[in-house]
C-alpha positions, 0 to 999 in steps of 0.5 A, spaced: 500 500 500 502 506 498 502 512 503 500 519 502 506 522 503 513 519 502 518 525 505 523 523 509 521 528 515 515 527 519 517 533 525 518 533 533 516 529 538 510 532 539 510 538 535 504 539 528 506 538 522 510 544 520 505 550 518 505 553 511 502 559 509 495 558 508 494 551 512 497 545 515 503 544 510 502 536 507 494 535 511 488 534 508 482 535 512 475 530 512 469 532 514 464 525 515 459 529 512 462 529 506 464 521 506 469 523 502 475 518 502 482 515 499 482 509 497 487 502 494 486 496 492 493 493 492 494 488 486 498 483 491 498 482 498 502 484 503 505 481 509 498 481 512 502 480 520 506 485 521 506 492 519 505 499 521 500 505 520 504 512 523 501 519 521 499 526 525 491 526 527 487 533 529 481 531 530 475 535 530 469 532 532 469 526 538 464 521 540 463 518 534 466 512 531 471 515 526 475 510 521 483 512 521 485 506 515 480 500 513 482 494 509 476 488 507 470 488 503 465 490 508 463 484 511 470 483 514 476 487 515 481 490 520 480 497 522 485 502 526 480 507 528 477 511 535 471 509 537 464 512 540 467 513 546 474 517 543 479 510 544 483 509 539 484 501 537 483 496 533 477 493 531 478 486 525 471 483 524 472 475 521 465 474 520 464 466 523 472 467 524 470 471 530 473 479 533 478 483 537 478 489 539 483 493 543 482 499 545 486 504 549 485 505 556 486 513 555 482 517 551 483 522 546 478 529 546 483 535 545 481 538 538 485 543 538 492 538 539 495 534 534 496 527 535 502 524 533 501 515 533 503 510 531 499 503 531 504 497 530 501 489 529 505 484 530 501 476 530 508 472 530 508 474 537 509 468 542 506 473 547 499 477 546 501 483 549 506 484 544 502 483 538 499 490 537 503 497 540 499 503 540 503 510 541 501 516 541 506 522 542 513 517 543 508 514 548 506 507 549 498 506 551 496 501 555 491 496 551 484 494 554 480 488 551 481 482 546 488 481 542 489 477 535 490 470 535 498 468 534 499 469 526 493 472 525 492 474 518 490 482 518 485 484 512 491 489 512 495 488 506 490 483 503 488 484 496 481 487 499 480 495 498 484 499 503 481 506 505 484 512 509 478 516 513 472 511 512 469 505 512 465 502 508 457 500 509 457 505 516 458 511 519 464 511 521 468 517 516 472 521 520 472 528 521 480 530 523 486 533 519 490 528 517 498 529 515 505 525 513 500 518 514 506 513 512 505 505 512 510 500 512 510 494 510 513 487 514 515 491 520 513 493 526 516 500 528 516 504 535 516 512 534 523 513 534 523 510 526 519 517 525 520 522 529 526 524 526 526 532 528 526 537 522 531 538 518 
């Protein structure tokens, strides 16, 4: 999957986005009212147990189920997304194959902040604590709720279509700017591969 940004630079550890005249440099910002959205659909599958989603979200509605990545067809996928009690986790319906859904213990209801995070899904992991990391600001949250099975396939990086700002089939589009979202495939990265200061 390709990511919306390929500079080499994101910015300082809980610092924005570098500001340009005019607006928010390299952000683009959703409104769920519009449903408007980024969309691939990979002609070949990825590394579908480990990988990493990292970008700086503003959010500017909360209370709302609102969708950072989603990959699958409407009947299953993974999301990475906040939740309708401002938690930010991950939620993979299997369909028959069952549910998980981690969540941060801590919520996220600052509209005037920008978040820097990074979710990072590892399922080779022996330990299921180890299977998916979420940090916001350089910080590891801790997780709440059900984790993956050991080796679980994702729909990430499956040949499914991958979305960026909303979720097929619900009202789950987010309101928020979004900027430098990077995706990495095969690795599971903490913060420090992407806060690399400005240079």
């Amino acid at each position: 999957m390709s990511v919306l940004n390929n500079s080499a630079v994101i910015g300082l550890l809980g610092a924005p986005p570098p500001a340009a005249a005019g607006g928010i440099s390299r952000s683009l910002r959703f409104n769920s009212s519009d449903s408007a959205y980024l969309s691939r659909t990979p002609a070949s599958a990825g590394n579908r147990k480990t990988w990493t989603w990292a970008g700086w979200v503003k959010r500017s509605a909360l209370g709302a189920n609102q969708t950072l990545l989603e990959a699958g067809n409407g009947s299953v996928y993974t999301l990475v997304w906040f939740n309708s009690s401002d938690k930010l986790g991950i939620l993979e319906d299997r369909g028959a194959g069952g549910v998980y859904f981690p969540y941060t213990a801590a919520v996220f209801r600052d509209t005037s902040a920008w978040y820097h995070i990074v979710v990072a899904i590892d399922t080779t992991q022996s330990t299921s604590t180890n299977r998916i990391k979420i940090y916001v600001n350089g910080v590891q949250q801790t997780i709440d709720n059900s984790y993956p099975s050991q080796n679980d396939d994702t729909y990430v990086n499956s040949t499914n279509a991958h979305r960026i700002g909303y979720r097929v089939g619900n009202s789950a589009a987010i309101s928020a700017y979004l900027a430098d979202i990077y995706f990495i495939d095969g690795q599971a990265l903490t913060p420090s591969s992407f806060l690399l200061g400005i240079r």
